[in-house]
C-alpha positions as CSV (number, residue, x, y, z in Angstrom):
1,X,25.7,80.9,-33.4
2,X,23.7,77.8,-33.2
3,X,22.9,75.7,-29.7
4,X,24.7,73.8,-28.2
5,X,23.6,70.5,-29.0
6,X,21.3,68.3,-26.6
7,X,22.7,65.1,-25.5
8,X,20.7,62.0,-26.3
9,X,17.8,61.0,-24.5
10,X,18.3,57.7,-22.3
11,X,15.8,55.2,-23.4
12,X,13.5,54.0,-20.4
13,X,15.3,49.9,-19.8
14,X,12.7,47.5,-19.6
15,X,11.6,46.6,-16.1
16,X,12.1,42.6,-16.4
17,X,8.7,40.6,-16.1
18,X,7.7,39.3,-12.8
19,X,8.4,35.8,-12.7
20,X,6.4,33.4,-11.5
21,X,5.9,29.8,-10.5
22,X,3.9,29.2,-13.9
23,X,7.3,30.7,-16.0
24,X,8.9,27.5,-14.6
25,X,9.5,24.6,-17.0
26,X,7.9,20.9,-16.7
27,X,11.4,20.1,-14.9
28,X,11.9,22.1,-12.1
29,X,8.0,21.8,-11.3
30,X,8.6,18.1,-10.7
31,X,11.6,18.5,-8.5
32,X,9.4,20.9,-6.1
33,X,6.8,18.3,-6.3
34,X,8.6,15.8,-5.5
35,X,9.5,17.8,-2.0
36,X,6.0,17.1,-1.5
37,X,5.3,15.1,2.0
38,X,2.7,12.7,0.5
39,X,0.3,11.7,-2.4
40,X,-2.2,13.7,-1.4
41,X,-0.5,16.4,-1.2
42,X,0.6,15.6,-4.9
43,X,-2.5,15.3,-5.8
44,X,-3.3,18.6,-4.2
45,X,-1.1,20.5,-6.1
46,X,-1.3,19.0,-9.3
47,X,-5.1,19.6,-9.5
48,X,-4.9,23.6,-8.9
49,X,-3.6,24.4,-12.8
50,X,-3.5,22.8,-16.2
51,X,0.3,23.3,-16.1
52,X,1.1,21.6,-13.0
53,X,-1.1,18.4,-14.4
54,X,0.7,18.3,-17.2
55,X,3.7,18.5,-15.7
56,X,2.5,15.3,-13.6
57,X,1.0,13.4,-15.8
58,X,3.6,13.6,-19.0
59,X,6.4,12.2,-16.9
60,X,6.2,8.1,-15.6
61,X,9.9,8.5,-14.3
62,X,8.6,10.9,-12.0
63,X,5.7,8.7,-10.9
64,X,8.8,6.1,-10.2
65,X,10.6,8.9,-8.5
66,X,8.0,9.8,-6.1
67,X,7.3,6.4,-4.9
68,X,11.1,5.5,-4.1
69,X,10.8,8.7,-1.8
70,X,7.7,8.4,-0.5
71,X,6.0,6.1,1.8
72,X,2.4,4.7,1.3
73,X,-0.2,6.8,2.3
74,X,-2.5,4.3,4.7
75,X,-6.2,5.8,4.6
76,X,-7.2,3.6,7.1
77,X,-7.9,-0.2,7.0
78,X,-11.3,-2.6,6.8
79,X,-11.8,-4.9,9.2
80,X,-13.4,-8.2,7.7
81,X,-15.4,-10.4,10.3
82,X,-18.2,-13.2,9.5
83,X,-20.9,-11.8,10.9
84,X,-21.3,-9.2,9.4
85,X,-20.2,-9.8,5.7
86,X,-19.3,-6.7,5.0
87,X,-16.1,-4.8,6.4
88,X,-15.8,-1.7,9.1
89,X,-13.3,0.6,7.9
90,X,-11.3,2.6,10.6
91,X,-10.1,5.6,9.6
92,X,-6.1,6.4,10.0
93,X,-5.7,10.1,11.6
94,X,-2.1,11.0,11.4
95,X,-0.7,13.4,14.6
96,X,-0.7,16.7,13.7
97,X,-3.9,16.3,12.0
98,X,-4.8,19.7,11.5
99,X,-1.6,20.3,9.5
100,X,-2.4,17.8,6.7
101,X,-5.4,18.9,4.6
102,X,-4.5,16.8,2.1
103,X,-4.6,13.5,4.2
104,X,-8.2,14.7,5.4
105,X,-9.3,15.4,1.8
106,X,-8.8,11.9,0.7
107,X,-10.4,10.5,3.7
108,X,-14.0,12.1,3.1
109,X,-13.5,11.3,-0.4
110,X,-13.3,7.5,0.3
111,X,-16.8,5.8,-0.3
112,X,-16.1,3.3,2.9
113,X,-19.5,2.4,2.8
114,X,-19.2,0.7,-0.8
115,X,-22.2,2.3,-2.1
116,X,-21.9,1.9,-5.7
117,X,-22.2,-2.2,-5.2
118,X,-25.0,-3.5,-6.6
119,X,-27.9,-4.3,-4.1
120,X,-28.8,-7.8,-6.2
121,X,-26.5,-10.1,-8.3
122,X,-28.1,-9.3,-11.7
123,X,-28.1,-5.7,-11.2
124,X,-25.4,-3.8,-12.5
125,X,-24.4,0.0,-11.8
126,X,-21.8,1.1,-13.4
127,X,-19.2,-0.1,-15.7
128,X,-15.7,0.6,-14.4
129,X,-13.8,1.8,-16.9
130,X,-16.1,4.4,-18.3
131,X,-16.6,5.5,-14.4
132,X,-12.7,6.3,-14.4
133,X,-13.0,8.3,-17.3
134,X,-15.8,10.5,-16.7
135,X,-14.1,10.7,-13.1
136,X,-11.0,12.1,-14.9
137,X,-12.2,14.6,-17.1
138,X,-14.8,16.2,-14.2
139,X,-11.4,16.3,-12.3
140,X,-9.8,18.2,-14.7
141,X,-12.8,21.0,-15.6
142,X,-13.1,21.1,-11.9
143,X,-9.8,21.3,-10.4
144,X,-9.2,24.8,-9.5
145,X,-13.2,25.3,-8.2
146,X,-12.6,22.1,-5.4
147,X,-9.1,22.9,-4.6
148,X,-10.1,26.0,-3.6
149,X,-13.2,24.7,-1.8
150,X,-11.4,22.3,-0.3
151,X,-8.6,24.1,0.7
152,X,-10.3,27.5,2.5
153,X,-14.0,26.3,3.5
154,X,-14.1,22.3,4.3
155,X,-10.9,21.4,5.4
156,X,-10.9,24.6,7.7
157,X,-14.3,23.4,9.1
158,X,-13.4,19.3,9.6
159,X,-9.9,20.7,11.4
160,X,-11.9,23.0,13.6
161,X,-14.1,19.9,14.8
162,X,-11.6,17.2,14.8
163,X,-9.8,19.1,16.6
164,X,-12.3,19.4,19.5
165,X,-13.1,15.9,18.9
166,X,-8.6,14.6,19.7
167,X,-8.7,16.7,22.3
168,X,-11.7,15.4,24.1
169,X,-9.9,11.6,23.1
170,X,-6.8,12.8,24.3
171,X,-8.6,13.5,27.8
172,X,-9.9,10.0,28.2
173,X,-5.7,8.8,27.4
174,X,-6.5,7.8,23.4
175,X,-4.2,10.3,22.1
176,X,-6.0,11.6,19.0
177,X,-7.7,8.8,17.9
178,X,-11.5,9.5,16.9
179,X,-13.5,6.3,16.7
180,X,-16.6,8.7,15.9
181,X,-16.0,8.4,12.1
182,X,-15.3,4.8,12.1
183,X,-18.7,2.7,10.0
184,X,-20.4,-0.4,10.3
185,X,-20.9,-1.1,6.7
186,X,-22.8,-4.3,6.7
187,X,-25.1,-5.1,3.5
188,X,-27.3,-7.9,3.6
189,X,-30.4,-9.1,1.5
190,X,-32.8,-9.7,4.5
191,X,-35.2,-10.8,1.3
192,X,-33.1,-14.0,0.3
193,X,-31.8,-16.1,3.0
194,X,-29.2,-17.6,1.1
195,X,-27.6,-14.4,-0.3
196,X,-25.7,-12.4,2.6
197,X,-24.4,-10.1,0.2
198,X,-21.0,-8.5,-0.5
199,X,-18.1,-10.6,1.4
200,X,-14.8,-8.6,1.3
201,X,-11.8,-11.4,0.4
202,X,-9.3,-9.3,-0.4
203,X,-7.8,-5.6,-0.7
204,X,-4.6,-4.6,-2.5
205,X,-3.4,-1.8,-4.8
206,X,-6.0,0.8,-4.3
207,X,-8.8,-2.1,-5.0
208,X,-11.3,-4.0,-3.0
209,X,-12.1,-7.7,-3.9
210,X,-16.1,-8.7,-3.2
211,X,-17.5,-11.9,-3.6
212,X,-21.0,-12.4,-3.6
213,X,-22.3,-14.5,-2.4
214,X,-19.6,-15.9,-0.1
215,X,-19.6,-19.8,-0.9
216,X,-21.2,-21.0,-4.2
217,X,-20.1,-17.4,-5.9
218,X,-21.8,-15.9,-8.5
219,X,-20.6,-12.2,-9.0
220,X,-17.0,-10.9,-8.6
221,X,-16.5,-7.2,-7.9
222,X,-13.3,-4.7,-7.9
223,X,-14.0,-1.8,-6.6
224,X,-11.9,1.7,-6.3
225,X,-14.0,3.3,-3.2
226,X,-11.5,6.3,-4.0
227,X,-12.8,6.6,-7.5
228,X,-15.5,4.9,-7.5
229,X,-14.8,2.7,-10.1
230,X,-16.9,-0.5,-10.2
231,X,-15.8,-3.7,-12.2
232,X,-18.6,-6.9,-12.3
233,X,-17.0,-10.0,-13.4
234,X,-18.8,-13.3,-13.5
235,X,-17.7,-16.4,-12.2
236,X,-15.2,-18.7,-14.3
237,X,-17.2,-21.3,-16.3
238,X,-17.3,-24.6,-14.4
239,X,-14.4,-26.3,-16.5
240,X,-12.3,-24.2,-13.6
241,X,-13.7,-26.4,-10.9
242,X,-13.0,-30.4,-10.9
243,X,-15.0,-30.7,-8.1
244,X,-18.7,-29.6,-7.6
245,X,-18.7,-25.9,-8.4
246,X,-21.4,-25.4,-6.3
247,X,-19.7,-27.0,-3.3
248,X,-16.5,-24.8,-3.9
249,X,-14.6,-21.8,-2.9
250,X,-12.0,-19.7,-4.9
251,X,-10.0,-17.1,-4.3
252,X,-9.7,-13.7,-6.3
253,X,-6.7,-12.0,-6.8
254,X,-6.1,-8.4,-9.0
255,X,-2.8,-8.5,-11.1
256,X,-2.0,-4.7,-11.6
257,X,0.0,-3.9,-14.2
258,X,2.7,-1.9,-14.4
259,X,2.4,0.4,-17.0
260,X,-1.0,1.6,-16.0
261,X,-1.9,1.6,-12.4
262,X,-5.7,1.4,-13.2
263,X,-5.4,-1.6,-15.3
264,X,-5.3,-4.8,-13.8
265,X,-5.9,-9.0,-14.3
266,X,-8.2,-10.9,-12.3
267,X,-6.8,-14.0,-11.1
268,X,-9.1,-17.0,-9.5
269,X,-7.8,-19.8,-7.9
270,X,-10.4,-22.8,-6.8
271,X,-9.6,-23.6,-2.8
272,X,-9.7,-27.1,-1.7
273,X,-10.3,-30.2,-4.1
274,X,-11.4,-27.7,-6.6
275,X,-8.9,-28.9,-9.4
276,X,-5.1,-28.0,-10.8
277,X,-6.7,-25.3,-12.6
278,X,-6.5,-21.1,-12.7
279,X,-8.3,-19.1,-14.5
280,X,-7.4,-15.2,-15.7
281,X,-9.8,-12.4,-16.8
282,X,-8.6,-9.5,-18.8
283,X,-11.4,-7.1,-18.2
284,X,-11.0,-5.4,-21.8
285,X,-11.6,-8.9,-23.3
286,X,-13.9,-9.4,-20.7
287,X,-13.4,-13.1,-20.9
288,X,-11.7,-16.1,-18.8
289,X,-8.8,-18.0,-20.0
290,X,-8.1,-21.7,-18.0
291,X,-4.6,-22.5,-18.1
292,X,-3.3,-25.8,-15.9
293,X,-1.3,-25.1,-13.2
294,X,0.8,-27.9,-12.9
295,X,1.2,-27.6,-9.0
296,X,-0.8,-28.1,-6.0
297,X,-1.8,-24.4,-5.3
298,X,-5.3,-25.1,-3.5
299,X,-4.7,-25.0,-0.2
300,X,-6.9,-22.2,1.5
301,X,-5.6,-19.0,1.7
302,X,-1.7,-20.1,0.2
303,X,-1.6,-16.9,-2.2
304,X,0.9,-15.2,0.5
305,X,1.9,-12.1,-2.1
306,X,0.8,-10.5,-5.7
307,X,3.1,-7.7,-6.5
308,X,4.8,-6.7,-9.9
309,X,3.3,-9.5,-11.9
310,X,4.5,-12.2,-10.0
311,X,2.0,-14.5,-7.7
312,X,3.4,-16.0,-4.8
313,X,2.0,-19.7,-3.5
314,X,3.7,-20.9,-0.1
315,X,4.0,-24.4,-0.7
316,X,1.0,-26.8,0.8
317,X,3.5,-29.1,2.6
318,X,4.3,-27.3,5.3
319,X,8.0,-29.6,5.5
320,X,8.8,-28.0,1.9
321,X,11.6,-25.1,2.2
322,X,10.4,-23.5,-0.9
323,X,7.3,-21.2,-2.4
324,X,5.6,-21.2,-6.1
325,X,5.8,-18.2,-8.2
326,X,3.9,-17.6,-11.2
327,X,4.8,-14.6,-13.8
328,X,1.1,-13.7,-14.9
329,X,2.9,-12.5,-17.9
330,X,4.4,-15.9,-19.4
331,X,2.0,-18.1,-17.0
332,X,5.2,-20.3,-16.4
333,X,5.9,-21.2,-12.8
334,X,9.2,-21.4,-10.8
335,X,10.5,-21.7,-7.4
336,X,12.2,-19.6,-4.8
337,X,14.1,-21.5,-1.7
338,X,13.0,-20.3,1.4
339,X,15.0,-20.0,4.9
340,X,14.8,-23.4,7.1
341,X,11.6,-23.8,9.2
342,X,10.5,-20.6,9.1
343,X,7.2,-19.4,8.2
344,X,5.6,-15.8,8.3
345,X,4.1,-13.1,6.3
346,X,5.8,-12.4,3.0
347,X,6.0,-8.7,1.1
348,X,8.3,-6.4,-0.6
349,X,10.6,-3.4,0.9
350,X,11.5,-0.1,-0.2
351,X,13.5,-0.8,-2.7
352,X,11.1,-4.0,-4.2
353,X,13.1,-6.8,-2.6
354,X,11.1,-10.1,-1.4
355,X,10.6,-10.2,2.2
356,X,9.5,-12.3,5.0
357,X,8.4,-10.8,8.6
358,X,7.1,-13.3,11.8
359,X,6.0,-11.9,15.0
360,X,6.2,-13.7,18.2
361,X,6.5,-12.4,22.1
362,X,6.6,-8.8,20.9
363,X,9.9,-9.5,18.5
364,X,9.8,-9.1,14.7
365,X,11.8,-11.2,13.1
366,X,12.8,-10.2,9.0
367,X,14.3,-11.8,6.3
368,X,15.3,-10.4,3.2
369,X,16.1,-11.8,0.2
370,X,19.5,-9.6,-0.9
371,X,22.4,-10.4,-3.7
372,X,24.5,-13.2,-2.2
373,X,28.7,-12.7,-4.1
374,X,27.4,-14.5,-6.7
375,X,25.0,-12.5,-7.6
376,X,22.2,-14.7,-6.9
377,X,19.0,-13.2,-4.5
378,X,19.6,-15.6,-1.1
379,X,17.8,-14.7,2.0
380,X,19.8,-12.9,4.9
381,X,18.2,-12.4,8.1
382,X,17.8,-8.6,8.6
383,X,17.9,-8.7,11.9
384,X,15.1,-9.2,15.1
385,X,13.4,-6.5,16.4
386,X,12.4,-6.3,20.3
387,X,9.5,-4.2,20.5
388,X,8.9,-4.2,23.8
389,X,10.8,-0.5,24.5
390,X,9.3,0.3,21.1
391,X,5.6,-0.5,22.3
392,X,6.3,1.5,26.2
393,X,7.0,4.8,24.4
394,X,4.3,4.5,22.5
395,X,2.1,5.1,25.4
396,X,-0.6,2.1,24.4
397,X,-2.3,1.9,27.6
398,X,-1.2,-2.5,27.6
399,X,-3.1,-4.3,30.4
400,X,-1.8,-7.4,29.5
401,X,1.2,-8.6,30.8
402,X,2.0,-10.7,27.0
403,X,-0.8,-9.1,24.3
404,X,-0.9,-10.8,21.2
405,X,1.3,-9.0,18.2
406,X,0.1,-10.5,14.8
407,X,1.8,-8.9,11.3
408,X,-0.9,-8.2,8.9
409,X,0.5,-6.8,5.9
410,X,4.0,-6.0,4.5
411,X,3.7,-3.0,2.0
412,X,6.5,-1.0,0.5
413,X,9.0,-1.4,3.0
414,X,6.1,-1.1,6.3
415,X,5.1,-3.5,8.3
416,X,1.6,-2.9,9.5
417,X,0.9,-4.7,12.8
418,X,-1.7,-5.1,15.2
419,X,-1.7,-5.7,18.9
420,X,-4.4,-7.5,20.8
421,X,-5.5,-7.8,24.4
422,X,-7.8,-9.9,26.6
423,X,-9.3,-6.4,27.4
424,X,-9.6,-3.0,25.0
425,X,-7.8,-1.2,23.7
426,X,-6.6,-3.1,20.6
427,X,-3.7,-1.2,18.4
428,X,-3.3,-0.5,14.8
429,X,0.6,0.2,14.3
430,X,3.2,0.3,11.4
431,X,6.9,-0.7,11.4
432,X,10.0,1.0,9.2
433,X,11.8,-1.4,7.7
434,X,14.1,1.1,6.3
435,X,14.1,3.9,9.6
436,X,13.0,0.8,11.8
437,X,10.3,3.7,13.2
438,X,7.2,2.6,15.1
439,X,4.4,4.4,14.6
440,X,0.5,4.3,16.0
441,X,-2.0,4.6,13.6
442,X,-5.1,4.1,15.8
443,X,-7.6,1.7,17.9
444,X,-9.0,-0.7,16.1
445,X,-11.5,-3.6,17.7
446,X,-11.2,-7.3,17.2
447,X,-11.3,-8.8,13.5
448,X,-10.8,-11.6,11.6
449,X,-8.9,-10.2,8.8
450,X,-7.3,-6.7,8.4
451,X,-7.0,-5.0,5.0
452,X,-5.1,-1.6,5.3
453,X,-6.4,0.6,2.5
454,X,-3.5,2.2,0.9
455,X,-3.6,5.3,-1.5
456,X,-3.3,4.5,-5.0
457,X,-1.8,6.7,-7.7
458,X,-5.0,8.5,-9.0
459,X,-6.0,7.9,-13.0
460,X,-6.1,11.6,-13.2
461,X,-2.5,11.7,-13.2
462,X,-2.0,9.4,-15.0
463,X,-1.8,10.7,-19.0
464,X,-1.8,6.7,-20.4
465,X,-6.1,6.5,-21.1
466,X,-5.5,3.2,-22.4
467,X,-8.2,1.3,-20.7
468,X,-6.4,-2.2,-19.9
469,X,-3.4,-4.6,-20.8
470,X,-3.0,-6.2,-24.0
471,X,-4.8,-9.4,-23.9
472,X,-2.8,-12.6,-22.6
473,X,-0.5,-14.0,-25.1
474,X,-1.4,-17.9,-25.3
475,X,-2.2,-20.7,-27.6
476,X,-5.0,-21.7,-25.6
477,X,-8.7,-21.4,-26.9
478,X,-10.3,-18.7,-24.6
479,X,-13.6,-19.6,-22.5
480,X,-16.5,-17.0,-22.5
């Protein structure tokens, strides 16, 4: 009789793989990403794989994405005076230091000294573009080795001491602010009198506009202290100037553009009676092109906004209810009304929208331009804003019985304000337009201009390696 016969034998199922955070697809990566609380973080996080980069870098939408969520990340801001030419930077240390890394990684990567400028106005360092470049791809090979540095040994070390250094601040009543780190970063030829070297004029989009020397300019630099990229520009010819070119002052303005953050226009317009001229470098042509302006635009310091391609005069009559706009695109100028008698500082909120914010007393006072029924962009007052309750829980330590509340700079939707007194301490602040939040952002001392420095979006995420914008479309014969 033969046996019974055995019953099958159950295969062994599978155990499934383990999945991980690489199994995820470009997608889902960039919806945790954009969880993240800030650029740096971003930053951060796409360095530590090739994956994550790519995820990053292959998507603009999600460059778009991030910034409607996000706020600007301020660094810190440089304080311009005359004497000295150069610019102190002051650091901005957010509360709860210790829990951002990423913030404090960006901040000792920032050159705030502007070493890489040129000691002498024939010398030349380096050329921008192929800095950005080699900046990129030394990112790339290197990402995992500094995040990892950066992330268990440094920023472990700098939180330890910074630390120790708030809470010693926060003993003397400065909650957490550390003037320790903040640098005097005056550069001056001793050797030729009439050279003070480097003057700061402007900063905007990640970039630092130098002029040396101040009057009778004869090198133009923009210069990425992040990335150290270093673009030397000279001087329009002298056709620019109607005037004595000598005698005359002109201001510099960089015209990002908007498919690639790195790439950018230079704009100069002549100050004073220096003629109805502008003149507008493309820095892959490397040449100027003069165009007429057609309007008076040479009042000192009327450029009141550059954003999105679109230059912003307030007009020189001061009895004039209207600004100038010009679309560096087409070079054609237009006009935009503004709201009776009222004058201020003029930038953009959240959502892109031209604003307009004056500070008097303690009150804010903002106008925004909005879609009237017919469609048309009108201005509407927002509202005013008393700050006075604001300022008290702020804990500012204000002597003064009426200190002085100037608005230095409208940037995505925050209002970056300073407060002055006969007396220190002087205050650094920033103002919500959207959450209409008051924030402190640290002690600054007295200045003639203030240029927050705020984070750009870094080349290396950036997967367009074209180096600039197509050249300027025009019938007119370019000047070399």
């Amino acid at each position: 009789m033969a046996p019974p016969a055995l019953p099958p034998r159950k295969k062994k199922s599978r155990q499934p793989a383990a999945t991980t955070i690489l199994s995820l697809g470009d997608e889902l990566l960039r919806e945790v990403f954009l969880r993240l609380p800030s650029l740096p973080s971003l930053v951060r996080a796409a360095l530590a794989c090739p994956a994550f980069l790519r995820a990053v870098r292959s998507s603009p939408a999600f460059r778009r994405r991030f910034r409607e969520l996000h706020s600007p990340t301020i660094l810190g801001a440089f304080l311009v005076n005359d004497e000295p030419p150069m610019p102190t930077f002051v650091p901005v240390c957010l509360r709860g230091r210790h829990s951002d890394p990423d913030h404090a990684a960006a901040l000792r990567g920032l050159d705030v000294f502007l070493t890489r400028l040129p000691d002498a106005i024939g010398d030349k360092k380096y050329d921008g573009e192929d800095k950005e470049e080699e900046a990129e791809d030394e990112v790339e090979k290197d990402a995992e080795d500094e995040v990892e540095e950066d992330a268990e040994d440094e920023d472990e070390e700098d939180t330890e001491d910074e630390d120790e250094d708030r809470e010693d601040e926060e003993e003397d009543g400065r909650s957490g602010w550390s003037m320790s780190v903040c640098r005097d970063v005056h550069v001056q030829d001793e050797e030729d009198a009439e050279d003070e070297g480097w003057y700061m004029s402007r900063c905007c989009d990640g970039y630092v506009v130098l002029v040396r020397p101040r009057w009778n300019t004869k090198k133009v630099a923009v210069y990425d202290p992040l990335t150290g990229a270093l673009h030397l520009f000279p001087v329009p010819p002298d056709e620019v100037f109607s005037g004595e070119p000598e005698e005359t002052e002109a201001e510099y303005h960089v015209i990002p553009s908007e498919a690639d953050d790195r790439s950018f226009r230079l704009l100069c317009v002549p100050k004073g009676n220096g003629g109805d001229q502008i003149a507008v470098l493309s820095p892959d042509a490397m040449e100027w092109r003069i165009f007429p302006a057609g309007v008076r635009l040479q009042e000192e310091g009327n450029v009141k906004l550059v954003k999105n391609g679109l230059v912003y005069w307030a007009c020189p009559d001061e009895d004039e209810d209207y600004i100038h706009v010009l679309n560096i695109a087409t070079l054609q100028f237009s006009q935009i009304d503004l709201p009776t008698g009222l004058s201020g500082v003029y930038g953009e909120t959240k959502d892109g929208k031209l604003c307009l914010v004056r500070g008097s007393d303690l009150v804010l006072d903002i106008w925004v331009q909005r879609a009237g029924k017919d469609g048309v962009d009108e201005w509407k007052r927002d509202r005013k804003f008393r700050m006075v309750d604001a300022i008290s829980n702020l804990d500012l330590n204000i002597r003064d019985e009426c200190p002085q509340l100037n608005v230095v700079a409208i940037i995505g939707g925050i209002v970056y304000l300073s407060i002055h007194q006969d007396e220190p301490p002087n205050w650094l602040l920033s103002f919500c337009l959207e959450t209409r939040e008051l924030k402190k952002l640290g002690h600054i001392t007295s200045f003639e201009f203030c240029y927050p420095y705020i984070m750009a979006w870094p080349p290396s995420l950036v997967h367009n390696k074209e180096a600039n914008m197509r050249p300027l479309q025009t019938s007119a014969a370019p000047v070399v």
